[in-house]
mmCIF file of the N, C-alpha and C atoms, coordinates in Angstrom:
data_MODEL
# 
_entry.id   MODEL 
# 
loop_
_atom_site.group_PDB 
_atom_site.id 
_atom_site.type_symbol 
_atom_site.label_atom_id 
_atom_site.label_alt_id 
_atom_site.label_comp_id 
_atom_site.label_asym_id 
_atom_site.label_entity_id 
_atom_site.label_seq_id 
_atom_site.pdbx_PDB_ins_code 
_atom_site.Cartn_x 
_atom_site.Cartn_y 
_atom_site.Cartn_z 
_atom_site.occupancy 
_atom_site.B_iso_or_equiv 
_atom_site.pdbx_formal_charge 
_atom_site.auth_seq_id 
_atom_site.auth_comp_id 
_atom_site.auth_asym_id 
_atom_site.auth_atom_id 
_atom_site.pdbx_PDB_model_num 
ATOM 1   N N  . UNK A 1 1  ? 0.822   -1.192 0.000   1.00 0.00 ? 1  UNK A N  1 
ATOM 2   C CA . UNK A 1 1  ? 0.000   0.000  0.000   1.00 0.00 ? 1  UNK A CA 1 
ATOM 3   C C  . UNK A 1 1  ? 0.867   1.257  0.000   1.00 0.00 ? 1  UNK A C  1 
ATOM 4   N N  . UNK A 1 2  ? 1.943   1.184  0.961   1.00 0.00 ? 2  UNK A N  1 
ATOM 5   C CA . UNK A 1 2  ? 2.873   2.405  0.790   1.00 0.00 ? 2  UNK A CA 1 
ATOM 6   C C  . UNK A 1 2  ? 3.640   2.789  -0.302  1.00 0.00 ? 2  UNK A C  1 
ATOM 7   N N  . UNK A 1 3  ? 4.061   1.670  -0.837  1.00 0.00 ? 3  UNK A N  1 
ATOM 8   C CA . UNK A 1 3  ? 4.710   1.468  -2.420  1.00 0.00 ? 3  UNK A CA 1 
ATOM 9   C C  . UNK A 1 3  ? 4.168   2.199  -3.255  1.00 0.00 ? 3  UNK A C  1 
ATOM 10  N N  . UNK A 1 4  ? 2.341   1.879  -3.703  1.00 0.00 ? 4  UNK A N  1 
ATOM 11  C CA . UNK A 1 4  ? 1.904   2.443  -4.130  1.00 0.00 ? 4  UNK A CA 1 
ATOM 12  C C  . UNK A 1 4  ? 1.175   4.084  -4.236  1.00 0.00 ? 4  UNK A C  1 
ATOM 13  N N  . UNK A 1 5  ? 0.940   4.820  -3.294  1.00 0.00 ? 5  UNK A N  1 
ATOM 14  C CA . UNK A 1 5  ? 0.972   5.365  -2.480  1.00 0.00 ? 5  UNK A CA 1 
ATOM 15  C C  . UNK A 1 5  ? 1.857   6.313  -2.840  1.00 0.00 ? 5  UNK A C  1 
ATOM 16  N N  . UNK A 1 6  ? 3.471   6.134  -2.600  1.00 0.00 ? 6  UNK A N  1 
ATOM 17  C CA . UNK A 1 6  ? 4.636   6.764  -3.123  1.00 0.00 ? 6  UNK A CA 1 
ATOM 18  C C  . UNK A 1 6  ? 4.694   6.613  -4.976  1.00 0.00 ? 6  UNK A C  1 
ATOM 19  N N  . UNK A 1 7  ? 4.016   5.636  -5.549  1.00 0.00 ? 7  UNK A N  1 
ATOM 20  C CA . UNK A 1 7  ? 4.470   5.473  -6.648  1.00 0.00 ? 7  UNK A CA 1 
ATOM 21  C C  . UNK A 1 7  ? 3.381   6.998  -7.488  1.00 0.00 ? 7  UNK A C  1 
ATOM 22  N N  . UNK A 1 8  ? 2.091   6.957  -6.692  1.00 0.00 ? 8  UNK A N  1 
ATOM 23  C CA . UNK A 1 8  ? 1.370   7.614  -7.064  1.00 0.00 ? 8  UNK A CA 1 
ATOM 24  C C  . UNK A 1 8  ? 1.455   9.338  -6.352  1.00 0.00 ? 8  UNK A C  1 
ATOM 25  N N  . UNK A 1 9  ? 2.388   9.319  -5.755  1.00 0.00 ? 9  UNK A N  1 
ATOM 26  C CA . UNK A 1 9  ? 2.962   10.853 -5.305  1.00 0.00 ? 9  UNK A CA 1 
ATOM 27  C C  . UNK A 1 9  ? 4.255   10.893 -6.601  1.00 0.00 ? 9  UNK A C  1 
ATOM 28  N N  . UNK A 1 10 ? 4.730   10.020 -7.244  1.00 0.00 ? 10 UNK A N  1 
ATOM 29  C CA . UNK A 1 10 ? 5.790   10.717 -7.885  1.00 0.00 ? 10 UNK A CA 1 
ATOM 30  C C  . UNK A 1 10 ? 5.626   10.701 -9.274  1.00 0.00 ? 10 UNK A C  1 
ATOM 31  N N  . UNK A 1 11 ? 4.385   10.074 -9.689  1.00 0.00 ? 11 UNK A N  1 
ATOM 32  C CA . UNK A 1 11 ? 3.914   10.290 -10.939 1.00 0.00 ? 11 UNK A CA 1 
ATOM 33  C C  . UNK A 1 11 ? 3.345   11.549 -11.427 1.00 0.00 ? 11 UNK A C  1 
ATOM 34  N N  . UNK A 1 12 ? 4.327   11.873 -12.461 1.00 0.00 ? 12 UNK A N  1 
ATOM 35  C CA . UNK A 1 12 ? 3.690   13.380 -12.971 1.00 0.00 ? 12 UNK A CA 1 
ATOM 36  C C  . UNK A 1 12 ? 3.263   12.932 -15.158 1.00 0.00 ? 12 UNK A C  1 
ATOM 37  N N  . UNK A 1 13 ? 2.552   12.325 -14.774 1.00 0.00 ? 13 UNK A N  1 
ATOM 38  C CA . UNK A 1 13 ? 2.190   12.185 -16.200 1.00 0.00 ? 13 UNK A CA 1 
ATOM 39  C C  . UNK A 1 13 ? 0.808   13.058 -16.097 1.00 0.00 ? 13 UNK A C  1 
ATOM 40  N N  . UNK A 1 14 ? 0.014   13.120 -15.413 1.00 0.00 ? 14 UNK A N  1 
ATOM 41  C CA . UNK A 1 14 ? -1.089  14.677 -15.150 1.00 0.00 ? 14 UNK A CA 1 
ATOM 42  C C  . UNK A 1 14 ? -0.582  15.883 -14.881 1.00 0.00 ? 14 UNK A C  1 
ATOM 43  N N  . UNK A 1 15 ? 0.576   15.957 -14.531 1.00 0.00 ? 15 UNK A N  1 
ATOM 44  C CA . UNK A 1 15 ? 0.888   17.406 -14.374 1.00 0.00 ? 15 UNK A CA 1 
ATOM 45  C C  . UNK A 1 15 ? 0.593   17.795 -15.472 1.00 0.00 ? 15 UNK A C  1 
ATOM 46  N N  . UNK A 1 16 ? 0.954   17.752 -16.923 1.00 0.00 ? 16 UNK A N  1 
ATOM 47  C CA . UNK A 1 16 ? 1.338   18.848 -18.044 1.00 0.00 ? 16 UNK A CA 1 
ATOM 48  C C  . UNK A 1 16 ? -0.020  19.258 -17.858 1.00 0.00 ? 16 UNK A C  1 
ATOM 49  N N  . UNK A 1 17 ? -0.869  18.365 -17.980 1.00 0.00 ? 17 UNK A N  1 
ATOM 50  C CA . UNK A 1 17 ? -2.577  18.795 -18.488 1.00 0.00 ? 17 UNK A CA 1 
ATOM 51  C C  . UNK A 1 17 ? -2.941  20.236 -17.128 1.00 0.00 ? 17 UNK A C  1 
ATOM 52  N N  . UNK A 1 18 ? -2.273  19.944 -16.360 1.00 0.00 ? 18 UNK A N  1 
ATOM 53  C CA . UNK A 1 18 ? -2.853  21.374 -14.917 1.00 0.00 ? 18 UNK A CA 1 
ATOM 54  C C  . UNK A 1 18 ? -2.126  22.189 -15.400 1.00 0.00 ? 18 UNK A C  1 
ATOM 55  N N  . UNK A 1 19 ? -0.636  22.279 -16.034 1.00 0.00 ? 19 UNK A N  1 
ATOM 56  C CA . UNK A 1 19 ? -0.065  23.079 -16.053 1.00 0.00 ? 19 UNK A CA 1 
ATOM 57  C C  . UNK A 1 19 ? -0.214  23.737 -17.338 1.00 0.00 ? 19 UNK A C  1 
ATOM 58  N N  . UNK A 1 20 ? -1.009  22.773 -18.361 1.00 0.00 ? 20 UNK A N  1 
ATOM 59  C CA . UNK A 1 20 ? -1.164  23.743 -19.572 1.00 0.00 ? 20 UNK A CA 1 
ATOM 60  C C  . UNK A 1 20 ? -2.849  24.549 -19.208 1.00 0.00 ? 20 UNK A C  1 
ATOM 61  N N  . UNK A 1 21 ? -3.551  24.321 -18.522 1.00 0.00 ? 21 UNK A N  1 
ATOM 62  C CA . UNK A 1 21 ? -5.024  24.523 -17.782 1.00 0.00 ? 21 UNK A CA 1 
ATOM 63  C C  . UNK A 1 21 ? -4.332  25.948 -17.264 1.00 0.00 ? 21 UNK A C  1 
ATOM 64  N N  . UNK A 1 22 ? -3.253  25.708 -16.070 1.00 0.00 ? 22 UNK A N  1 
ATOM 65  C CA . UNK A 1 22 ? -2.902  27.189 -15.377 1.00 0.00 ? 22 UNK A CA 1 
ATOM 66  C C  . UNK A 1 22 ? -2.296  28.475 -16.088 1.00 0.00 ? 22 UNK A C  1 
ATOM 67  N N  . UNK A 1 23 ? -1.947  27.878 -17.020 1.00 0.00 ? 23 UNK A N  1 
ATOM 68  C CA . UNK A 1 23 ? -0.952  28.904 -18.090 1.00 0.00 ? 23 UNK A CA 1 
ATOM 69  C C  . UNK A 1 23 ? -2.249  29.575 -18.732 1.00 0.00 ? 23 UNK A C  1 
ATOM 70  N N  . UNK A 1 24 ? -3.250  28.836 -19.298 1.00 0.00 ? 24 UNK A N  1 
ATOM 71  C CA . UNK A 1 24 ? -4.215  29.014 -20.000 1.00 0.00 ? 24 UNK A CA 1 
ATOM 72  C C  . UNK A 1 24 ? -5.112  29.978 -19.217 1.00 0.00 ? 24 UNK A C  1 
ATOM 73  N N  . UNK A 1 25 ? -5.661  29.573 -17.927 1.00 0.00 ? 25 UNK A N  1 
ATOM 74  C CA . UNK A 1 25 ? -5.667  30.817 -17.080 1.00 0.00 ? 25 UNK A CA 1 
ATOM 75  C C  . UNK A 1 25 ? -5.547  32.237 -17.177 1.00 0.00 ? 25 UNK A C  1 
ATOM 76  N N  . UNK A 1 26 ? -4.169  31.845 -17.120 1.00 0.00 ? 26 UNK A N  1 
ATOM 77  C CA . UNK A 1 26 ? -3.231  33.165 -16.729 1.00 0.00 ? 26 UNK A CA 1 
ATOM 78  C C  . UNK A 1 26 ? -3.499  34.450 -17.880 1.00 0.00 ? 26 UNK A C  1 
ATOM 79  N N  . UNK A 1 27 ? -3.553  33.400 -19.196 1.00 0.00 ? 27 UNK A N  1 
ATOM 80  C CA . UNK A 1 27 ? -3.454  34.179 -20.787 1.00 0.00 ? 27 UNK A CA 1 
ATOM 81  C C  . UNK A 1 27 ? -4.540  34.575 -20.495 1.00 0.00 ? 27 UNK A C  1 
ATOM 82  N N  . UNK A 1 28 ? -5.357  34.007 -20.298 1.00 0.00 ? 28 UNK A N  1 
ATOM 83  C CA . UNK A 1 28 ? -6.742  34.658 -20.626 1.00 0.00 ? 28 UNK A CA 1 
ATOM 84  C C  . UNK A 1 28 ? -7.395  36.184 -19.708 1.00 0.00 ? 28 UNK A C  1 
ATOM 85  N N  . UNK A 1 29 ? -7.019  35.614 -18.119 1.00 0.00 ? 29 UNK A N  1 
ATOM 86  C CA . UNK A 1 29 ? -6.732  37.091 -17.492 1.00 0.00 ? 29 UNK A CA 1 
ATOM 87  C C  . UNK A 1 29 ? -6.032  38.182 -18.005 1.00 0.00 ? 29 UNK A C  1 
ATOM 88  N N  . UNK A 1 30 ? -4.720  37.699 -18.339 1.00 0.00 ? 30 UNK A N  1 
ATOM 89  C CA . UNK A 1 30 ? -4.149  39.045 -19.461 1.00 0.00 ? 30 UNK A CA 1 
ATOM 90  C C  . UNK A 1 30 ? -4.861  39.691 -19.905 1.00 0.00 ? 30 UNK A C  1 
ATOM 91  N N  . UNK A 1 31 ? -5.120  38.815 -21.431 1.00 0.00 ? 31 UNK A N  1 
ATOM 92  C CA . UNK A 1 31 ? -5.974  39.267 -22.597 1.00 0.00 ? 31 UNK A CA 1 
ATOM 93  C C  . UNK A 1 31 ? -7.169  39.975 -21.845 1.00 0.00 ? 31 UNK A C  1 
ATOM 94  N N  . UNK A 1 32 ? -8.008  39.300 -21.510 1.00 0.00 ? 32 UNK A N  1 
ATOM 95  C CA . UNK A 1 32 ? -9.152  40.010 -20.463 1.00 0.00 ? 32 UNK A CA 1 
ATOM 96  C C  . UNK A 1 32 ? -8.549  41.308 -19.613 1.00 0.00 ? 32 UNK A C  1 
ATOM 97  N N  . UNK A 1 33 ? -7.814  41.560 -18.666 1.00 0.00 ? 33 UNK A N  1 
ATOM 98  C CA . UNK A 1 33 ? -7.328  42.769 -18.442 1.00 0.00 ? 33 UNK A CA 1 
ATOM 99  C C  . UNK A 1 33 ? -6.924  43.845 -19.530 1.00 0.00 ? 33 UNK A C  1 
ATOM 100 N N  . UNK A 1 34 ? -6.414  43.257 -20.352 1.00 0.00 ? 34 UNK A N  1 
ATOM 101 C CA . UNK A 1 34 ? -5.915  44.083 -21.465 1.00 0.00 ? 34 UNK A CA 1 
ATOM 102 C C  . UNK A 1 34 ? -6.720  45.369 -22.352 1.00 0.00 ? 34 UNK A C  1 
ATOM 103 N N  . UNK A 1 35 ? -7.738  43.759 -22.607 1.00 0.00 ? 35 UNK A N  1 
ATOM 104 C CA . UNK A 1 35 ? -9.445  44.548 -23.268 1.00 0.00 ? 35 UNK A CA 1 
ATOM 105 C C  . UNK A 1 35 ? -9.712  45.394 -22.382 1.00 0.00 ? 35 UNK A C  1 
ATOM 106 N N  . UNK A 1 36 ? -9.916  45.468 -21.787 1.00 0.00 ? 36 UNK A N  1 
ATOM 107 C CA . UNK A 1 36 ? -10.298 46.242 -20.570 1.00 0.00 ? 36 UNK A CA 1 
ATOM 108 C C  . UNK A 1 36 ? -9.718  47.499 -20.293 1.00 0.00 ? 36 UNK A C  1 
ATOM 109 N N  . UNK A 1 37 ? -8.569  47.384 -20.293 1.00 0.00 ? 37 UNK A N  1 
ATOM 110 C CA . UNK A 1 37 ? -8.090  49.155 -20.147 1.00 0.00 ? 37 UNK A CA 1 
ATOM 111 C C  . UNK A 1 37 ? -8.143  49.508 -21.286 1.00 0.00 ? 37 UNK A C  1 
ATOM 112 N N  . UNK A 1 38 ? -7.841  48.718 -22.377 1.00 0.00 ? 38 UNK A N  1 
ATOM 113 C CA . UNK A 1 38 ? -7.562  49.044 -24.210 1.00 0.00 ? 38 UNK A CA 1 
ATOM 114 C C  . UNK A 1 38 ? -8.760  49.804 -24.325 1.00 0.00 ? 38 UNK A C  1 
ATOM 115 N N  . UNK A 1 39 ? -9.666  49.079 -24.096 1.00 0.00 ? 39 UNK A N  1 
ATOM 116 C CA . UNK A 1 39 ? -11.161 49.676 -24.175 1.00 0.00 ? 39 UNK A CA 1 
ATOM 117 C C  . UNK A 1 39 ? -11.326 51.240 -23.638 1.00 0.00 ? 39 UNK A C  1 
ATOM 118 N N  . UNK A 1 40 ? -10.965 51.284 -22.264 1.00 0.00 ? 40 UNK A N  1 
ATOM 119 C CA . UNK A 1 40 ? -11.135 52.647 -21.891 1.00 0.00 ? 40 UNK A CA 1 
ATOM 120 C C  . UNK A 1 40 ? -10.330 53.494 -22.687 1.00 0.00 ? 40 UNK A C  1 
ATOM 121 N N  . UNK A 1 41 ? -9.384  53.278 -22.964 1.00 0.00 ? 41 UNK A N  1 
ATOM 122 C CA . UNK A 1 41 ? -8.508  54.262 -23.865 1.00 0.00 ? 41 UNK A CA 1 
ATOM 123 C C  . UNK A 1 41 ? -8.723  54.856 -25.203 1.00 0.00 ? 41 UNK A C  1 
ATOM 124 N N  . UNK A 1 42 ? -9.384  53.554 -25.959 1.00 0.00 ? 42 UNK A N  1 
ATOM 125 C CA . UNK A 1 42 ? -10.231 53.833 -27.124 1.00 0.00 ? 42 UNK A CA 1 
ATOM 126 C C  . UNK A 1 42 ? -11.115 54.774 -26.760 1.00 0.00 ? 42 UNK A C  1 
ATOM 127 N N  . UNK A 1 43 ? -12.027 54.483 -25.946 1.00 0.00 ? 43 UNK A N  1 
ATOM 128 C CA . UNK A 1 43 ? -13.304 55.136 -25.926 1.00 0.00 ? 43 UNK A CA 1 
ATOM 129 C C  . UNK A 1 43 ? -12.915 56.465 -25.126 1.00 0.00 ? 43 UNK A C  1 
ATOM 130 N N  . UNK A 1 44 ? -12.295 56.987 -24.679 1.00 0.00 ? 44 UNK A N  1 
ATOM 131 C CA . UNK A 1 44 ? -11.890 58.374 -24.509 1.00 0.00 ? 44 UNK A CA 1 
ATOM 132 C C  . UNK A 1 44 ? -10.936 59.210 -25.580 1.00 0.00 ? 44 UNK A C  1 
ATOM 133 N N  . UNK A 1 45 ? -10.026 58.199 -25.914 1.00 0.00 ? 45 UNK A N  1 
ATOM 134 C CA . UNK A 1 45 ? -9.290  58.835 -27.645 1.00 0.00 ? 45 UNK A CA 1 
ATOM 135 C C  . UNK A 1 45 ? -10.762 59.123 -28.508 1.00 0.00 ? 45 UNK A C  1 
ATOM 136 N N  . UNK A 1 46 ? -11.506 58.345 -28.672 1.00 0.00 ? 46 UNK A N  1 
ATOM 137 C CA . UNK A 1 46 ? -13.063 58.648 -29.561 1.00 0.00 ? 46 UNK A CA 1 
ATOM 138 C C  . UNK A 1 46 ? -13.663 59.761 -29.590 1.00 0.00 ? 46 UNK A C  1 
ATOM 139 N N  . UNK A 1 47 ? -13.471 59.504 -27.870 1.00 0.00 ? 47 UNK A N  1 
ATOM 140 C CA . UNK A 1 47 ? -14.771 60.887 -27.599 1.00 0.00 ? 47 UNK A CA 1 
ATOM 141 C C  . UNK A 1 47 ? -13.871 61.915 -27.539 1.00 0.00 ? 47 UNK A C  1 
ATOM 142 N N  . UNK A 1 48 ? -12.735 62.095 -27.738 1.00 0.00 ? 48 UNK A N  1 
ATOM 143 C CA . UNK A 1 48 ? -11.751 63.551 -27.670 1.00 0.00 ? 48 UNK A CA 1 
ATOM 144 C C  . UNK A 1 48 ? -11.753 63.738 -29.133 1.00 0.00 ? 48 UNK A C  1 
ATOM 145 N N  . UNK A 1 49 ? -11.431 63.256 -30.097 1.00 0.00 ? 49 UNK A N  1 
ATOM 146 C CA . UNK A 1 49 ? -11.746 62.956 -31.395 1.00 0.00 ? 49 UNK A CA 1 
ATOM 147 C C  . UNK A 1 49 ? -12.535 63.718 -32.028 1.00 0.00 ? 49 UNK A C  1 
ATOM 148 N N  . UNK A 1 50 ? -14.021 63.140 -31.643 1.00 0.00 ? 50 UNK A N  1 
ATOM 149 C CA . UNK A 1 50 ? -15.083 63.737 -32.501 1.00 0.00 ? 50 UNK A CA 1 
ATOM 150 C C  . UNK A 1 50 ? -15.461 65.000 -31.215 1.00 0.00 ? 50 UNK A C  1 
ATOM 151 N N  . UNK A 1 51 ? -15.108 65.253 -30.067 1.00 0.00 ? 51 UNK A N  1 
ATOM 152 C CA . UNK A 1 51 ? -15.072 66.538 -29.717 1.00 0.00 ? 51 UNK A CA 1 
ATOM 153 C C  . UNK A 1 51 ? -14.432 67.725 -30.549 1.00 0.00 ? 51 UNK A C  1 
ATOM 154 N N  . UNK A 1 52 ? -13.496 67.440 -30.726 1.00 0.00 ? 52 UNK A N  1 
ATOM 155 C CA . UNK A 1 52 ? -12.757 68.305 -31.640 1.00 0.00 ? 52 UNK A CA 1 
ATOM 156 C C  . UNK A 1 52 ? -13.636 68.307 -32.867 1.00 0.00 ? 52 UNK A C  1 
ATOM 157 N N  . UNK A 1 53 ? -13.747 67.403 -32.969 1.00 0.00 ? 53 UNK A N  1 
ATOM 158 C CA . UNK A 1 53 ? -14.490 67.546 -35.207 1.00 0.00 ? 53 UNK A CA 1 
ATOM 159 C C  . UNK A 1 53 ? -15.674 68.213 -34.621 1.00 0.00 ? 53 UNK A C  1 
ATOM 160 N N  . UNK A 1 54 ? -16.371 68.180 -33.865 1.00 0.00 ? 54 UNK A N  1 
ATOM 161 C CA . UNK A 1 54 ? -17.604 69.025 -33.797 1.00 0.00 ? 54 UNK A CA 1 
ATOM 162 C C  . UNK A 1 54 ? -17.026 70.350 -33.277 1.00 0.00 ? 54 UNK A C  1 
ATOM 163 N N  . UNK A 1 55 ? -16.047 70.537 -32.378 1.00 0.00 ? 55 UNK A N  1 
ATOM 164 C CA . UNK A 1 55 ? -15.963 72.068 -31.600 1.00 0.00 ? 55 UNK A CA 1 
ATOM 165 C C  . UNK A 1 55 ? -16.568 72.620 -31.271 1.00 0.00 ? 55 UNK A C  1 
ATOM 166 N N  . UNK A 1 56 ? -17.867 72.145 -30.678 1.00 0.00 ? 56 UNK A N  1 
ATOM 167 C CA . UNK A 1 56 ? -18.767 73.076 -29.790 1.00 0.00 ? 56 UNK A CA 1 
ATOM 168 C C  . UNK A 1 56 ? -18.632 72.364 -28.635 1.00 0.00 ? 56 UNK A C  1 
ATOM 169 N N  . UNK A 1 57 ? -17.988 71.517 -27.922 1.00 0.00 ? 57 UNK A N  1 
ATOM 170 C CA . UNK A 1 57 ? -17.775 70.913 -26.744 1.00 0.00 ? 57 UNK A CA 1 
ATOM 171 C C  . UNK A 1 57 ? -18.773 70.126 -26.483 1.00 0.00 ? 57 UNK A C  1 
ATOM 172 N N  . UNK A 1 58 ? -19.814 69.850 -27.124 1.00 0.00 ? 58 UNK A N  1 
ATOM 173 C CA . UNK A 1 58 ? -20.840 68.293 -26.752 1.00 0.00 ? 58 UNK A CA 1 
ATOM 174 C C  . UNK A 1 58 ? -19.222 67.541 -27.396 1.00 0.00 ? 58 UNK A C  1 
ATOM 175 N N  . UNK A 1 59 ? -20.597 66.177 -26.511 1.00 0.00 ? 59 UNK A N  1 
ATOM 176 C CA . UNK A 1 59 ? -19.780 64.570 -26.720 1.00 0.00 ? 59 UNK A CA 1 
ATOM 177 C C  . UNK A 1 59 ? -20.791 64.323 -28.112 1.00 0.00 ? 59 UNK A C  1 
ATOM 178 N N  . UNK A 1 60 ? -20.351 62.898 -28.658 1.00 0.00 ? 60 UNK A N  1 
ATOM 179 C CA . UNK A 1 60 ? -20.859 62.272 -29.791 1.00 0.00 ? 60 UNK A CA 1 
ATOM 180 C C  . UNK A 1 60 ? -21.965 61.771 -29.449 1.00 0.00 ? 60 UNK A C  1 
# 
């Protein structure tokens, strides 16, 4: 029972699959954070943008 036990603490043939799962994670929080400020930045470059093309100080 202990044999096995130990044999099955030192088997890493499941690791890759968690570790490609955690990486995968990780990317996706990025990307997801990313959109996210990218977004705000767009959308205030926009609205400064067509502020100017109109010049009466409304938004779009």
């Amino acid at each position: 029972m202990v044999n096995q036990l130990l044999r099955l603490w030192h088997d890493e043939s499941g690791l890759t699959t968690v570790e490609y799962a955690i990486a995968g994670a990780l990317v996706a929080t990025g990307m997801i954070t990313a959109f996210v400020n990218l977004g705000g930045a767009v959308e205030t470059s926009i609205t400064g943008m067509c502020t100017t093309i109109k010049n009466d100080g409304s938004s779009c």
